[in-house]
C-alpha positions in Angstrom: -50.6 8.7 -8.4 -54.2 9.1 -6.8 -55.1 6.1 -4.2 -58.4 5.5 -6.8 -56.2 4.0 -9.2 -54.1 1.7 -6.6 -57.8 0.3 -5.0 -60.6 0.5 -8.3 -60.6 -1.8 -10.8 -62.7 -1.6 -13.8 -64.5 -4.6 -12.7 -65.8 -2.5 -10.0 -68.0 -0.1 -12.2 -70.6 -3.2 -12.2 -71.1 -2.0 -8.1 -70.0 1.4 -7.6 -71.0 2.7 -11.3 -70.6 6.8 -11.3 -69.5 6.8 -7.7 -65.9 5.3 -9.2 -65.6 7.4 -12.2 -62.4 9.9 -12.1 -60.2 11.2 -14.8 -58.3 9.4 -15.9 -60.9 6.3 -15.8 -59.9 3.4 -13.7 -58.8 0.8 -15.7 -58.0 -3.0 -15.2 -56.9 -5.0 -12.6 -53.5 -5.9 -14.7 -53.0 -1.3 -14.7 -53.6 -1.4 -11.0 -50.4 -3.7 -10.9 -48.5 -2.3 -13.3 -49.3 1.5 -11.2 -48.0 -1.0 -8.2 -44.8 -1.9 -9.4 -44.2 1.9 -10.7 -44.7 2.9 -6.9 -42.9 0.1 -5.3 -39.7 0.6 -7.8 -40.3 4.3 -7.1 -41.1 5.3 -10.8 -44.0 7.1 -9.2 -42.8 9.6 -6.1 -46.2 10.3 -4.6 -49.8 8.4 -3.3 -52.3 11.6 -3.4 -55.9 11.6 -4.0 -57.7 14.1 -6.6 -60.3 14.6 -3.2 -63.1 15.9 -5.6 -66.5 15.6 -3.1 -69.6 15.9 -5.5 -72.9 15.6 -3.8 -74.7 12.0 -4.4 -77.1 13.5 -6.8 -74.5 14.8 -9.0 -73.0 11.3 -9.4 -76.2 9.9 -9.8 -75.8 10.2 -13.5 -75.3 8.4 -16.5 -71.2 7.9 -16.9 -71.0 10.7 -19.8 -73.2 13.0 -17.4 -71.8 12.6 -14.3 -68.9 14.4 -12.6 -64.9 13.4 -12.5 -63.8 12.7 -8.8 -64.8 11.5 -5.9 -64.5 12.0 -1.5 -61.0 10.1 -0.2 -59.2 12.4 1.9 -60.6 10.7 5.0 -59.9 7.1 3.6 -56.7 7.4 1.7 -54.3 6.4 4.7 -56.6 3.8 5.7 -56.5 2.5 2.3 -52.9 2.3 1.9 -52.7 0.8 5.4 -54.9 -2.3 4.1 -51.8 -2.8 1.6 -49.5 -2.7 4.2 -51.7 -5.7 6.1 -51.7 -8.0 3.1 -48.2 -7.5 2.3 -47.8 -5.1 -0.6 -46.4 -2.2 0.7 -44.3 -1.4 3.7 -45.0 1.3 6.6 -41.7 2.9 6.1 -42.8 3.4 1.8 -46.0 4.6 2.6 -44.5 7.4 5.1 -42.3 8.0 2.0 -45.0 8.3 -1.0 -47.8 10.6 1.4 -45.8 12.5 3.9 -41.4 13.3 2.7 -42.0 13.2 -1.1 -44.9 15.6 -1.8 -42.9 17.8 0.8 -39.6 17.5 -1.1 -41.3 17.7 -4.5 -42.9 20.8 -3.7 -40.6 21.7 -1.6 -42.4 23.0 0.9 -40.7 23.9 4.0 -40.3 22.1 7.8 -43.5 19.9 6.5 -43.0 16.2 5.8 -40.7 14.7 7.8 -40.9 14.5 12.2 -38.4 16.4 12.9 -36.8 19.4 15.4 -38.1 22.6 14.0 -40.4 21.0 11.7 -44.2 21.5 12.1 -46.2 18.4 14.0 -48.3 17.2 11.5 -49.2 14.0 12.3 -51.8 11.4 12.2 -52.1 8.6 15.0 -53.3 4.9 13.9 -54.0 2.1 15.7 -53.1 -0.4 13.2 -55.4 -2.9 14.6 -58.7 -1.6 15.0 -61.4 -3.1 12.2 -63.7 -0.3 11.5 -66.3 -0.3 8.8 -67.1 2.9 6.5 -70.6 4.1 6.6 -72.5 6.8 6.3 -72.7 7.4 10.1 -68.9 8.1 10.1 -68.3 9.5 6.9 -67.0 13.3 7.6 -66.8 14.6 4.6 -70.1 17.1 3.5 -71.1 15.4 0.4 -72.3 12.5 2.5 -70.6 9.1 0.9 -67.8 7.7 -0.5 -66.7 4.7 -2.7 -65.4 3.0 0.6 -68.4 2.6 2.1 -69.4 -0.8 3.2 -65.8 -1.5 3.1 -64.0 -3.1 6.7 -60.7 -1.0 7.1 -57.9 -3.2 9.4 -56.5 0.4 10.9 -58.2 3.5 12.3 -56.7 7.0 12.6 -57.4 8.1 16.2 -55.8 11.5 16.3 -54.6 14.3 14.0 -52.3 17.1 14.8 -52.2 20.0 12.5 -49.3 22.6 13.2 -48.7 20.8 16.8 -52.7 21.3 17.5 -55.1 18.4 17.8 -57.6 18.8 15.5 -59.2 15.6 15.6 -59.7 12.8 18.2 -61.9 9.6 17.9 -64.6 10.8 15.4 -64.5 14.4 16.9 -62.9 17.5 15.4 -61.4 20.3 17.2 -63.7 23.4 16.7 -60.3 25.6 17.4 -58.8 26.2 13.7 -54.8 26.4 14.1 -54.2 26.4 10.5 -51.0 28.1 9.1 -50.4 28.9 5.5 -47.9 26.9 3.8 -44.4 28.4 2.4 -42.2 27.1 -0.1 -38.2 26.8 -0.5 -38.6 27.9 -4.3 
């Protein structure tokens, strides 16, 4: 399940036009419930996004022209955070659906979980820091994404990869500590 389809509604082509369109299409507001209650009954294991970052002038298209996918890496936990502030989802399942289950599904090993021996992957939020998405603090490449304009309740201050900040208050670590990932398969 991609975090497009738990925040878009079709109603909100008549704003965000191209800049919303992934495939599969966003639907209506009654799917985006429906996708809910699948991921709060835990029909659906995972919250991922389909991170796709097409330059502006790519989406700048008409619908049957225009790309599949959209920027969200950067704005997916805050996303799912604003659903924890009005009540829909709990800290604990959103831990569950982003971090143990795509590591358990994919089993890939000593990722997913805070724990002795396991890699420190982490990301630090203050839950109660309002920011608003622009273009000014947008990191990814392409320049934009469909948040933008958007006031998020929760910020992500830090980000450890591998044990290694690599990102701190709008700045990212120019030391690259990356480590391929392996797989109990």
């Amino acid at each position: 399940m991609c975090i497009h389809h738990l925040w878009f509604s079709d109603i909100d082509y008549d704003t965000k036009g191209t800049l919303i369109k992934w495939n599969p299409a966003v639907k209506t507001a009654e799917d985006r419930s429906k996708l809910w209650e699948a991921l709060l009954d835990d029909r659906i294991d995972v919250v991922a996004t389909d991170h796709a970052p097409h330059l502006l002038n790519e989406k700048d298209n008409v619908y049957t022209k225009a790309p599949s996918g959209g920027p969200l890496v950067q704005h997916a936990l805050p996303a799912m955070l604003e659903k924890y502030h009005d009540g829909t989802i709990s800290l604990e399942k959103i831990v569950e659906k982003m971090c143990h289950n795509p590591a358990k599904l994919f089993q890939i090993k000593k990722r997913g979980f805070i724990r002795e021996g396991h890699f420190a992957d982490l990301a630090v939020v203050d839950l109660n820091n309002t920011w608003n998405v622009s273009k000014e603090n947008i990191a990814y490449k392409c320049g934009w994404s469909p948040f933008e304009g958007y006031a998020f309740k929760s910020k992500i201050s830090h980000t450890f990869v591998n044990g290694h900040l690599a990102y701190e208050n709008g700045k990212f670590s120019e030391t690259r500590n990356a480590e391929r990932l392996t797989f109990d398969r």
